[in-house]
N, C-alpha and C positions, 0 to 999 in steps of 0.2 A: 897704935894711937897716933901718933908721928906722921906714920903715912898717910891715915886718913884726914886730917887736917891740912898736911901739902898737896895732899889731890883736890880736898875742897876750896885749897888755894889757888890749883892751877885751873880748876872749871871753873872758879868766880874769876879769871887772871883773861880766858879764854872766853867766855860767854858776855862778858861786860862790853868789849867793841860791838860784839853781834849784834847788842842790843840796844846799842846806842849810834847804830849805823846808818840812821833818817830820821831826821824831825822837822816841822814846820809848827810854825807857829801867826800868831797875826792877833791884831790889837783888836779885839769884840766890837770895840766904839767906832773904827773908821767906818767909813763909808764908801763902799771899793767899786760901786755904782758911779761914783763921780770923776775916777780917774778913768780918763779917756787916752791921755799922752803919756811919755816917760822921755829919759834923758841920764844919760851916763856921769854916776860920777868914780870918780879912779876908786877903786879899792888896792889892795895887794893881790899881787900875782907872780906866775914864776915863770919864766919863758914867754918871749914874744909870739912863736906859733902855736902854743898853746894858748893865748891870751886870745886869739883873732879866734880859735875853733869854739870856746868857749863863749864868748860874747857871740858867736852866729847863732850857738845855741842858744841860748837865755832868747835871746830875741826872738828866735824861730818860734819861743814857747811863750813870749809875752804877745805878741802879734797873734797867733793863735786864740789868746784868751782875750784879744779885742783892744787892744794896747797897740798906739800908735809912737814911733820915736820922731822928737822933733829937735831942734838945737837950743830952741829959747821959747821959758816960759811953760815948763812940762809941770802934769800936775802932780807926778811922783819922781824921784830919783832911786836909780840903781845901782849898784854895786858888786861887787863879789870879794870876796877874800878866799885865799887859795894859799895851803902851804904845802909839806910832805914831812914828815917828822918819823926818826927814829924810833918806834917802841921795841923795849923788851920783850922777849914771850921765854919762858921757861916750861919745859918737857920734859917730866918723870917718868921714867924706863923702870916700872918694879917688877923683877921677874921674882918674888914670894919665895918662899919658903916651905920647903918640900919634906912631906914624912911629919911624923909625931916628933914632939918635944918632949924632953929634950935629948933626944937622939937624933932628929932631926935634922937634914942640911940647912945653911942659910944659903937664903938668897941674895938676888945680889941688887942695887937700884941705881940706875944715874939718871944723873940730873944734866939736861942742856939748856943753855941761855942761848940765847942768837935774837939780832936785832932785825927786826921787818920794818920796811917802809908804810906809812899809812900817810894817804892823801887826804886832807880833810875840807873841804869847800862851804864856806857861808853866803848865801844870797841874800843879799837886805833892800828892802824895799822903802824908800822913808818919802813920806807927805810932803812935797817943795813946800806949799804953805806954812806948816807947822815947823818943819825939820824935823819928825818925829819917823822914828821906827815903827811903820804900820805891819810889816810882813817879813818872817826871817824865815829859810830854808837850809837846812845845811846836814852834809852827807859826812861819813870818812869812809875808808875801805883801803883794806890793806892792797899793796900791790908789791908782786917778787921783783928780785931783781932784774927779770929779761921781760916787762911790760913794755914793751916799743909802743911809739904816738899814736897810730893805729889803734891797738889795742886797747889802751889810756882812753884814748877819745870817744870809741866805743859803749867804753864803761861808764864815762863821766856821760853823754849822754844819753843813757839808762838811767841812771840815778836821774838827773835833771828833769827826765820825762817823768819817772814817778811823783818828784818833788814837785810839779806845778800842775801834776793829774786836776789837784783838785782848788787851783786859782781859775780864778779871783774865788775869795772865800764866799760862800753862800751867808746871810742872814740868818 
């Protein structure tokens, strides 16, 4: 009984990132017809040359979807938030219990903890007029410890390109 309640801990422990690793979202009532311009405002970030790869992206993919950048007087502002966080993951090794009971051998079960990195990115889109949150996108995804910029940058524009597949939002 034990066991099966820490297995059903470690696949809700293990499936819960999977499953919350892309969403997008956006306000029903804007009107995404009327935004023509855009215009950076700073969010958080980590690294300077990841900062430059990342905002060529957004843009590559706001431009694409009909979005001009200007310096003054944009009709939306941009963003992103970027961090990398510690999670836990724990791994249960049960090697069961062999022959009839109770003559039976025991088996034996370990448990590992070890910490992964997960990169998590929010894009936010808000109304200059309003100051409102019209459009939020935002990814996580674990990365090991020997991910080089290259390969980060890759991944981050994968993600990016799924996340703006489907901007500006249709009516």
């Amino acid at each position: 009984m034990i066991r099966r309640i820490a297995l059903t801990l470690v696949v809700a422990t293990l499936i819960s990132p999977v499953l919350a690793k892309m969403s997008v979202d956006h306000d029903e009532s804007a009107d995404f017809t009327k935004y023509k311009t855009y215009a950076w405002r700073e969010g958080t970030h980590a690294g300077d040359l990841m900062h430059k790869r990342i905002v060529e992206a957004i843009e590559s993919r706001l431009e694409a979807s009909g979005l001009r950048k200007v310096d003054a007087e944009p009709d939306v502002f941009v963003l992103y938030h970027a961090a990398v966080d510690n999670e836990q993951r724990v791994d249960i090794d049960d090697y069961g219990y062999w022959g009839r009971r109770p003559w039976g051998w025991g088996g034996t079960s370990s448990v590992n903890v070890y910490d992964v990195a997960v990169g998590t990115m929010l894009v936010d889109i808000l109304d200059a007029d309003q100051e409102e949150l019209v459009w939020r996108g935002s990814f996580s995804r674990e990365f090991s410890p020997n991910t080089n910029a290259q390969k980060a940058e890759k991944i981050i524009n994968k993600k990016l390109e799924k996340m703006f597949r489907k901007f500006p939002p249709q009516p």
